[in-house]
C-alpha positions as CSV (number, residue, x, y, z in Angstrom):
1,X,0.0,0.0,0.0
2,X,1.3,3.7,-1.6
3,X,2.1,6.2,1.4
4,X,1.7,9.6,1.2
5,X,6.1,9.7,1.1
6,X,5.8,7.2,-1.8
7,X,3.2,10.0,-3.7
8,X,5.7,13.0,-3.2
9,X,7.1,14.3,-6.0
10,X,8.6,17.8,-7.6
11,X,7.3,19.5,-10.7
12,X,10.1,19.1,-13.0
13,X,10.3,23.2,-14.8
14,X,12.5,24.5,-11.7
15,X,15.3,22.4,-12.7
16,X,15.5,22.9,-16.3
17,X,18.6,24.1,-16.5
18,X,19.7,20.3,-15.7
19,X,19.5,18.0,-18.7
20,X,17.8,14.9,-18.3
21,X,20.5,12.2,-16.6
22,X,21.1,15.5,-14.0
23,X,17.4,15.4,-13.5
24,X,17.1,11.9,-12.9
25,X,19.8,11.3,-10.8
26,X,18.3,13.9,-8.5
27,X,15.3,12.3,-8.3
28,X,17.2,9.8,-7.1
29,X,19.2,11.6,-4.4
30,X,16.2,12.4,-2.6
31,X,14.6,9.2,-2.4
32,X,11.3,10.1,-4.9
33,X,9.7,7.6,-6.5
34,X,7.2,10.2,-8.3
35,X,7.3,13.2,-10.8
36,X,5.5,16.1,-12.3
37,X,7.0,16.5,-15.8
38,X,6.6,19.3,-17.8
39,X,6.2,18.4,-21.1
40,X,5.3,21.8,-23.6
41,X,3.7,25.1,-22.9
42,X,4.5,27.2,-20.0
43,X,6.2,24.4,-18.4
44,X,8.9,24.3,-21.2
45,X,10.5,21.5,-23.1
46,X,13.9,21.1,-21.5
47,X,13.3,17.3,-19.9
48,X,10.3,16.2,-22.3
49,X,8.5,17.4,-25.4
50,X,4.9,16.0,-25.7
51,X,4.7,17.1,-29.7
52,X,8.3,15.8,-30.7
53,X,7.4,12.4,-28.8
54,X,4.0,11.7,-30.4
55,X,5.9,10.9,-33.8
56,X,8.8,9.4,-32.0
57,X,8.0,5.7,-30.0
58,X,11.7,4.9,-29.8
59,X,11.9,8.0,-27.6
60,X,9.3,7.7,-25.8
61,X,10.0,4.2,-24.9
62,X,13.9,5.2,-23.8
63,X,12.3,7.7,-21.6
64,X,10.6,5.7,-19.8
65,X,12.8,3.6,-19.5
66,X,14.9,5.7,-18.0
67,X,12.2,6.5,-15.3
68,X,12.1,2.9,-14.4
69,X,15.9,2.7,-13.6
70,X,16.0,5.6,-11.8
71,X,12.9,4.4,-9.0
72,X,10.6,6.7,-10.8
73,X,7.1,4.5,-10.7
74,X,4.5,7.4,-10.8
75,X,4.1,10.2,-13.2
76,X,2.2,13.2,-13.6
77,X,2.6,15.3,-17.2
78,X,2.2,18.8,-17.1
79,X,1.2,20.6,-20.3
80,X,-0.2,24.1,-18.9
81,X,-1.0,26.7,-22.0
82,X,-3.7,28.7,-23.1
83,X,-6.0,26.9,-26.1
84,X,-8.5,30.0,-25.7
85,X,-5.7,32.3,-26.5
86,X,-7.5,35.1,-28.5
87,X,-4.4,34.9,-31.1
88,X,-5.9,32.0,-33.1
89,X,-2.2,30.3,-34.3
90,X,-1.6,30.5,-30.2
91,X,-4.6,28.8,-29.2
92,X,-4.1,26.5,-31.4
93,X,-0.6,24.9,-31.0
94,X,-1.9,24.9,-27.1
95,X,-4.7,22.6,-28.2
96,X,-2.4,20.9,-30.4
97,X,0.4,20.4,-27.3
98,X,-2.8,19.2,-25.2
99,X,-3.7,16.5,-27.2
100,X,-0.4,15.2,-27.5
101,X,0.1,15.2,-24.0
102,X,-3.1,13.2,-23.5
103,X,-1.9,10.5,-26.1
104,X,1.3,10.4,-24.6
105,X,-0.1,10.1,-21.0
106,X,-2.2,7.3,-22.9
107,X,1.2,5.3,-24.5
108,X,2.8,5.8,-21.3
109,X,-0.1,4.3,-19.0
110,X,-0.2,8.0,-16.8
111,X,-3.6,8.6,-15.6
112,X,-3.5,12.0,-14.7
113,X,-2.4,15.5,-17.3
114,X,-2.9,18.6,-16.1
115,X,-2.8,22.4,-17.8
116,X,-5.2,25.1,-17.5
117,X,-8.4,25.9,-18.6
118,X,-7.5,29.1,-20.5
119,X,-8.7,32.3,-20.7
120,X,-10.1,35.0,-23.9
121,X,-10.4,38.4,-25.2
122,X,-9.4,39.9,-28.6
123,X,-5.9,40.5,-30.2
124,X,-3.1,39.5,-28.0
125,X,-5.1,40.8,-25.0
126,X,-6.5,38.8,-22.4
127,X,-10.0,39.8,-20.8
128,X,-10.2,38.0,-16.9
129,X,-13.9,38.7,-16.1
130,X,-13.7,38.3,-12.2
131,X,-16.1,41.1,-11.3
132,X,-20.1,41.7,-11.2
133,X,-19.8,45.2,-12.4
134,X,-20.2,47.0,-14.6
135,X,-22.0,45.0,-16.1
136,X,-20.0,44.7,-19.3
137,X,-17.9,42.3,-16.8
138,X,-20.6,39.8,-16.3
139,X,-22.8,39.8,-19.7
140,X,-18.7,39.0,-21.2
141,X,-18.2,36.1,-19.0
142,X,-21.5,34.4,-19.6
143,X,-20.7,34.7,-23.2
144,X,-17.3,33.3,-23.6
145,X,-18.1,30.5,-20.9
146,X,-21.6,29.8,-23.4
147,X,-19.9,30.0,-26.5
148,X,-15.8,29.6,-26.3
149,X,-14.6,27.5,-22.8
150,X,-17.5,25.2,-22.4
151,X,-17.4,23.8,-25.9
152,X,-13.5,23.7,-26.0
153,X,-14.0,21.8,-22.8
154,X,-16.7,19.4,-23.8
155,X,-14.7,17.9,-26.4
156,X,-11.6,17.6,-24.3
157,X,-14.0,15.9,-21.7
158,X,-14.7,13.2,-24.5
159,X,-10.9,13.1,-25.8
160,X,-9.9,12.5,-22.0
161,X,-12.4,9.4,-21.8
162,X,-11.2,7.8,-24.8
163,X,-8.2,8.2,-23.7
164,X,-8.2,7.0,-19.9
165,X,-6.5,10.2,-19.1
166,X,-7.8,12.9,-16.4
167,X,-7.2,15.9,-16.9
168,X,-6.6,18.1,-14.1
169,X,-7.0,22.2,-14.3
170,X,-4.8,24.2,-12.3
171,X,-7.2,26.9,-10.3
172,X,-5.0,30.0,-11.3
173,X,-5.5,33.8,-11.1
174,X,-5.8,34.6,-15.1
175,X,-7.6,32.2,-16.1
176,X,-11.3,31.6,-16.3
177,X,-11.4,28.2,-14.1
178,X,-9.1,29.3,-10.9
179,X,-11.7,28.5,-8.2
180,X,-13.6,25.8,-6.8
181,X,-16.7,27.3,-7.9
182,X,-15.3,28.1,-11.3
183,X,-14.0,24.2,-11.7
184,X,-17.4,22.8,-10.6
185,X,-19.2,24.6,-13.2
186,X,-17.2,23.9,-16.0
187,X,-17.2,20.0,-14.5
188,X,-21.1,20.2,-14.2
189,X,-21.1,21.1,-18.2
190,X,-18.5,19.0,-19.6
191,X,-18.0,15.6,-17.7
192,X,-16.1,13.7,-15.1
193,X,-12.9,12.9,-17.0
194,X,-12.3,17.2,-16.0
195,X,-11.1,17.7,-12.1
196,X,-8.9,19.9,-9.9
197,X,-5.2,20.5,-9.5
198,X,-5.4,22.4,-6.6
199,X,-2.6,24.7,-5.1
200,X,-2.8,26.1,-1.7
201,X,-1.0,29.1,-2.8
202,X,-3.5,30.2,-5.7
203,X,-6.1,30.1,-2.9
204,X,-4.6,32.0,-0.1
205,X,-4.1,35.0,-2.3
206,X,-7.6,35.1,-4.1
207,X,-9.3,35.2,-0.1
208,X,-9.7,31.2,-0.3
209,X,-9.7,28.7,2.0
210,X,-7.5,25.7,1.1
211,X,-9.0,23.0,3.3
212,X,-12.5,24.4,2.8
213,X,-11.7,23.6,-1.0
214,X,-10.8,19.9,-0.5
215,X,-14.4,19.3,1.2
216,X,-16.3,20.9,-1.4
217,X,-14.2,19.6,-4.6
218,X,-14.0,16.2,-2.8
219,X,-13.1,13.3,-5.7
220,X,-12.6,15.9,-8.5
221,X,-9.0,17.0,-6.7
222,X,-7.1,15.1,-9.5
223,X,-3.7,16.6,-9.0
224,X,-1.9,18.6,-5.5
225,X,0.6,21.2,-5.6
226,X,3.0,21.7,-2.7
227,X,3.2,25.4,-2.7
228,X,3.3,28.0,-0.3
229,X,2.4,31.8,0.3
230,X,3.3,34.5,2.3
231,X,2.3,38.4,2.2
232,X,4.1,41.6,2.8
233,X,1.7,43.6,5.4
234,X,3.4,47.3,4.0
235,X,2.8,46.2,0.4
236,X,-0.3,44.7,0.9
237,X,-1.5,47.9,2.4
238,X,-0.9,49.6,-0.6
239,X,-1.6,47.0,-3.5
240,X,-3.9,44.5,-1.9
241,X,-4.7,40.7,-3.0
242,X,-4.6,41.5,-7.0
243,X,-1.1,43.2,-6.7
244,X,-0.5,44.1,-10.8
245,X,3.2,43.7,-10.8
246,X,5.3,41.5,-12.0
247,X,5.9,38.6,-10.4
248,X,9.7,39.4,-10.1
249,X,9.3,42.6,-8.4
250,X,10.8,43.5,-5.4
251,X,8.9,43.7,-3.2
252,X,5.8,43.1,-3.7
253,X,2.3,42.3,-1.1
254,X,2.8,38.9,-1.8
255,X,4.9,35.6,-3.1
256,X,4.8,32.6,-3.6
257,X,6.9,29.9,-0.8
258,X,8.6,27.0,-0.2
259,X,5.9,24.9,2.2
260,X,6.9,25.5,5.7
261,X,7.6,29.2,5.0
262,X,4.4,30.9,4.8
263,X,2.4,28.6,7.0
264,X,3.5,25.9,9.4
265,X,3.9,22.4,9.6
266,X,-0.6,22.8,11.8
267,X,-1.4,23.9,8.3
268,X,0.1,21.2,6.1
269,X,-0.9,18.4,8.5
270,X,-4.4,19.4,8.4
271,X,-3.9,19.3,4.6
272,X,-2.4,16.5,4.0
273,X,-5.4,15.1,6.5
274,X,-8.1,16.3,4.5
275,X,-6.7,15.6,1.6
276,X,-6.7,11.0,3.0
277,X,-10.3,12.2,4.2
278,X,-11.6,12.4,1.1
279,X,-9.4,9.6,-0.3
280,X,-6.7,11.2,-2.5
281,X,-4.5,9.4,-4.1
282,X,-2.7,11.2,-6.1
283,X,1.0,12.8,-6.6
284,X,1.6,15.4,-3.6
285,X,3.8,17.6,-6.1
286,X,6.5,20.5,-5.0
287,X,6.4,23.4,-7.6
288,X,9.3,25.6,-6.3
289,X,8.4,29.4,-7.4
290,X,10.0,31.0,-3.8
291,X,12.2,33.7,-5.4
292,X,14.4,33.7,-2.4
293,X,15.6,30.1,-2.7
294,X,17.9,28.8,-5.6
295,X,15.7,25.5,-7.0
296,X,18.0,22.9,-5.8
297,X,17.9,24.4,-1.9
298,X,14.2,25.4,-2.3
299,X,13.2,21.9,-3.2
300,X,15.5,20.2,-0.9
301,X,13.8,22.2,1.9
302,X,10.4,21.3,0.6
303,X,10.7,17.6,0.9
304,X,12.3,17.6,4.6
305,X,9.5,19.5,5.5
306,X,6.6,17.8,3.9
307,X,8.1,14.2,5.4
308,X,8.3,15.7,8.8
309,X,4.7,16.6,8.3
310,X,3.9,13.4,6.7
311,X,4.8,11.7,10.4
């Protein structure tokens, strides 16, 4: 029987300055018997591309074979892009890059993709309708959830069950699923085979309650994400939840953090408690995005942490 240690993993995009023996072998060092791998899209290409290896069986196979030496038994593939991009080439090599990575989750006997739902609007601008007014805000959302996300979804619903692959949607700021509430409605329209990656950290800073979110998404959390978040009360002050500057500003009223670093180890055991509640069974996945931590220390710091918490 799997314990929650033999289900932690790291997503593999803060180490892609490694090439792929490197990345393996650190697996190795720290004992994990599961990855996240970026394989296209935001996440990048440098350990795995999911469009080169759909033509390519030789490589895929080798891949995964080198997996299997290394300990590696469980596998998450991470494809996050935007296929409702209003820049129509855009949108469509994101589409393109998810169905690849759901035919290669497929060849490679992975249950579980995940990427994000996407998000519209008209050029190379994005629109984010996340208030009630004016009412512009509203009348847009109904209409691209009606007439662009829905559909896109519904057919990726069906492609997913055909496949055998769940696809999990990462609940991010920016795009138009990136709440519970948001992912249960788009689940109620298109099917089963769409769930959850939920992320503490994307919660924290929308005003969300992380454990709150387990109970009411229940068996559509597909896919976890190890992160953590902490604020800056001065810059807070002045810039609030939805702080508009780039993430590699200094400072700013929040970041993201290694777990352990924002909240303490009470937190992350009640998580990892409501999480066996409600019967997850899925990859428990470190995404290092703490800008004061190199990867390699951040990481590190991350697994010590979540095994002490995992005791």
């Amino acid at each position: 029987m799997q314990t929650l240690a033999d289900r932690l993993a790291f997503f593999t995009p803060a180490l892609d300055t490694q090439d792929w023996p490197a990345l393996l072998q650190q697996a190795a060092t720290w004992q994990l018997s599961a990855l996240e791998l970026g394989v296209g899209g935001y996440p990048g290409t440098a350990h795995a591309d999911a469009l080169a290896l759909r033509n390519d069986p030789q490589r895929r196979q080798t891949l995964r074979a080198d997996l299997a030496a290394h300990g590696v038994h469980h596998l998450v593939l991470s494809c996050h892009s935007n296929p409702l991009h209003p820049d129509v080439p855009t949108a469509r090599q994101a589409d393109d890059l998810l169905q690849a990575t759901l035919e290669l989750a497929n060849a490679w006997e992975v249950d579980t993709i995940v990427t994000f739902s996407g998000v519209g609007g008209s050029g190379s601008q994005f629109n984010w309708p996340i208030v009630g007014w004016p009412s512009e805000y509203p009348r847009y959302r109904e209409a691209v959830w009606q007439n662009e996300l829905i559909p896109y979804w519904q057919g990726i619903n069906e492609r997913a069950r055909e496949q055998g692959v769940r696809v999990a949607l990462e609940m991010h700021g920016g795009f138009l699923v990136h709440s519970p509430g948001t992912l249960l409605e788009l689940r109620r329209a298109c099917g089963p085979w769409i769930g959850a990656n939920l992320d503490p950290s994307h919660f924290w800073w929308q005003g969300l309650d992380p454990l709150a979110g387990i109970e009411v998404l229940a068996e559509a959390v597909f896919h976890v994400h190890l992160k953590d978040w902490r604020a800056n009360p001065q810059e807070l002050a002045l810039w609030g939840f939805l702080d508009p500057r780039p993430m590699s500003h200094t400072p700013r009223a929040w970041q993201f953090a290694v777990p352990g670093s924002g909240h303490g180890d009470g937190f992350w055991r009640a998580f990892l408690l409501r999480l066996q509640a409600h019967h997850y069974t899925g990859l428990l996945s470190l995404e290092h995005e703490d800008p004061d931590l190199p990867p390699l220390d951040g990481i590190q710091q991350g697994i010590d942490f979540m095994r002490q918490c995992m005791r």
